[in-house]
N, C-alpha and C positions, 0 to 999 in steps of 0.2 A: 564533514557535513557543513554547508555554509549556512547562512541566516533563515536566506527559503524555506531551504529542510526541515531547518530546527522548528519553524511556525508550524510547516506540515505535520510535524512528527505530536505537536501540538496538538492539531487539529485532528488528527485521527484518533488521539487519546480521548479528547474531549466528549463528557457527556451533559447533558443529550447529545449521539451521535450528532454531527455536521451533515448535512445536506447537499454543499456547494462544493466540495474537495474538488479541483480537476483532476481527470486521469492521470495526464500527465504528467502534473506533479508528485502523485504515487510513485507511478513510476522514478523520476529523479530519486526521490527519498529512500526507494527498497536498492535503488544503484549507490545508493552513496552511500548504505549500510553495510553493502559487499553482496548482496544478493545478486546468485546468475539467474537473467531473466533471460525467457526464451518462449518462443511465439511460435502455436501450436496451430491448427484448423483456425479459419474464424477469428472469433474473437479474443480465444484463448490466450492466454499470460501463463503460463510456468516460471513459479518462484523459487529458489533453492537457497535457504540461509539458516545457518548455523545445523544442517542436517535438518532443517524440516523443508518439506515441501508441500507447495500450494498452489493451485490452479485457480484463477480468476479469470472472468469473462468483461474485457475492456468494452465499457459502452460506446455505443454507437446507436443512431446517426449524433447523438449529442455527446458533450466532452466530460458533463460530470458525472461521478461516480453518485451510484443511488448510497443510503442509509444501508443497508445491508451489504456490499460488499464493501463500504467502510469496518463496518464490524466485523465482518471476516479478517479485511487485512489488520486487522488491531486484534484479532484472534491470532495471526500467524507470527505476527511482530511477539507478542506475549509468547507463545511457544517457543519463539528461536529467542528466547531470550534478551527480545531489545525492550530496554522499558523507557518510560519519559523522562529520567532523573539521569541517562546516560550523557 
């Protein structure tokens, strides 16, 4: 995980949830964690790490992720076992 990530992996822990996260760099961050990601109908995102799986809907027409599917994927990261201290 480089520098980027390690900020993201930061910023999706952080509460009050963050507001500003971009998609995209979710994305980077669940790839450099070893997550297979896979793109479904739509918007759709399938995540797969450490044996949990998670369906996220990438916003569009804008890039950043709302408060709640930040807390989702800070729900999915907690499940497969990534925490902030890693």
């Amino acid at each position: 995980m480089n520098h980027k990530q390690r900020r993201i992996l930061e910023a999706v822990y952080t509460t009050p949830t963050k507001p500003d996260i971009l998609w995209n760099d979710i994305e980077s961050l669940l790839s450099a964690l070893g997550a297979d990601i896979s793109y479904g109908a739509g918007p759709r995102v399938r995540c797969f790490l450490n044996g949990v799986i998670a369906v996220f809907h990438r916003p569009h027409p804008e890039r950043i992720t709302n408060k709640g599917t930040v807390e989702s994927v800070r729900k999915f990261l907690t499940r497969a076992g990534i925490l902030l201290d890693q």
